[in-house]
N, C-alpha and C positions, 0 to 999 in steps of 0.2 A: 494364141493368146486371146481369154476374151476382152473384150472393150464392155466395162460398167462404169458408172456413176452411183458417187453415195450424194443423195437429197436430201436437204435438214435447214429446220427452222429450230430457232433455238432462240428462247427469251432469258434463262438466265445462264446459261452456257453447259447444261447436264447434257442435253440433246447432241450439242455440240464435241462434247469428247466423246460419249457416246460413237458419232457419227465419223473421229477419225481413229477409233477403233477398231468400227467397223470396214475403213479403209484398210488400214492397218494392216487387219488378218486377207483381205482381198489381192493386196498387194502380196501377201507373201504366200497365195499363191499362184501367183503368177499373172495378175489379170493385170490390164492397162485400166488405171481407175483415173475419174476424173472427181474430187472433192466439190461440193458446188451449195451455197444456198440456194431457197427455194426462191426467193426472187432473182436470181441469176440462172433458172433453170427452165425451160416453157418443152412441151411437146414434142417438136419437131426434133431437139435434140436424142428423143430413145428413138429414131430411126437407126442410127450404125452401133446401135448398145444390141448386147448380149444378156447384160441384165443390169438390176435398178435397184439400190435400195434404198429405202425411204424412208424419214425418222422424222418426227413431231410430235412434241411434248402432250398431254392430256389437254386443255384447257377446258374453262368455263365447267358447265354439266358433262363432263366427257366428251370431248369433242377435238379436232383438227382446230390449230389456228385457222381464224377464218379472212384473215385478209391478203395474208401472202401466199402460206402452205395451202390451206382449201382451196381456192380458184386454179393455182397449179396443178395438183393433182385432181382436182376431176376434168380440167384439160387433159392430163395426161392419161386416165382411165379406159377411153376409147381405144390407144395402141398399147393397152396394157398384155394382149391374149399373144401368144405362147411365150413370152420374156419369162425370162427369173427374176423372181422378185423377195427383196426381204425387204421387212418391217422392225423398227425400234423405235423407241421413245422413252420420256421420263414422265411421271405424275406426281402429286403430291395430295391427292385423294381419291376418296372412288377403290372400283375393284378390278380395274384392265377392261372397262366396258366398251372403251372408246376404242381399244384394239382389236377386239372382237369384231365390231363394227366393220373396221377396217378391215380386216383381212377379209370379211364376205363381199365388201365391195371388190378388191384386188381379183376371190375367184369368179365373184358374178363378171368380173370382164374378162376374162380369159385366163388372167397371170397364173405363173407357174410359182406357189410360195416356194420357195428353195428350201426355208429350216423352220423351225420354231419361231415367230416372232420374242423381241424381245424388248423386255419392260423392266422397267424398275423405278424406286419411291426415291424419289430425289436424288441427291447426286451417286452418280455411279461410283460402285466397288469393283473390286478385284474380280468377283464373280461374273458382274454386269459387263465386265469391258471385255472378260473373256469370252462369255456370252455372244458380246458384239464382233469380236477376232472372228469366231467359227460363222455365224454368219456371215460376215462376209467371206470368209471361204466358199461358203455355199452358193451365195449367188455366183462367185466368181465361176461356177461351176468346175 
C-alpha cells in the first residue's frame, strides 16, 4: 500500500474540494492518504510518503499563496527528487501560468509529476473533480 499526503491551501474553499477529490480518487486506490493543510504540513513529513500531492489556488500575478503554502513548499522542494508528485489548484484569472511555473519547479527538483496537473476557473465541476479522482490515483501510484 503506498503512504501519500494531499497538501492544500485554500482561501475560499475551491482548492479545498478539489483536494478531498483528490484524496478521494487516492484512496480508492488503495493508498494510505493522509488529508493535511499547508500550515499543518512541513518537510520532514514526505520522508515515509510515497508521493505528495499538492494544490494551491493562483493568487495575486499568478502565483503560490505566499504566506503559508510558499514557504512550505519550497521547504519541501529539496526532498522533492524521485516522489510522485501531483499538482491541482483553482484560479479566477490569468491562463494556468502559475502552474506551469510550478510544475518546472517540481522537475527542476527531481519530482516525479504522476499525471496531468490540474486546474480549473473557479469553483470545481464534475469534470474538475474527476480530474482530481484520476490524479490522485496516479500519485497513489
Amino acid at each position: 500500500m503506498s503512504k501519500m499526503a494531499v497538501v492544500y491551501w485554500s482561501g475560499t474553499g475551491n482548492t479545498e474540494t478539489m483536494a478531498k477529490a483528490v484524496a478521494e480518487g487516492a484512496r480508492a486506490a488503495g493508498a494510505d492518504v493522509q488529508l493535511v493543510t499547508a500550515a499543518d504540513f512541513d518537510a520532514a513529513q514526505l520522508d515515509p510518503l510515497d508521493g505528495v500531492a499538492f494544490g494551491c489556488p493562483a493568487m495575486g500575478c499568478e502565483q503560490l499563496e505566499e504566506n503559508e503554502f510558499e514557504p512550505m513548499f519550497a521547504a519541501c522542494a529539496g526532498k522533492l527528487g524521485g516522489k510522485r508528485v501531483g499538482l491541482f489548484g483553482s484560479y479566477g484569472w490569468g491562463n494556468g501560468e502559475w502552474m506551469q511555473e510550478w510544475e518546472e519547479t517540481c522537475r527542476s527538483s527531481g519530482a516525479l509529476l504522476a499525471a496531468d496537473s490540474v486546474i480549473c476557473n473557479g469553483t470545481p465541476d464534475g469534470d474538475a473533480l474527476a480530474a482530481c479522482q484520476a490524479l490522485g490515483v496516479a500519485v497513489a501510484g
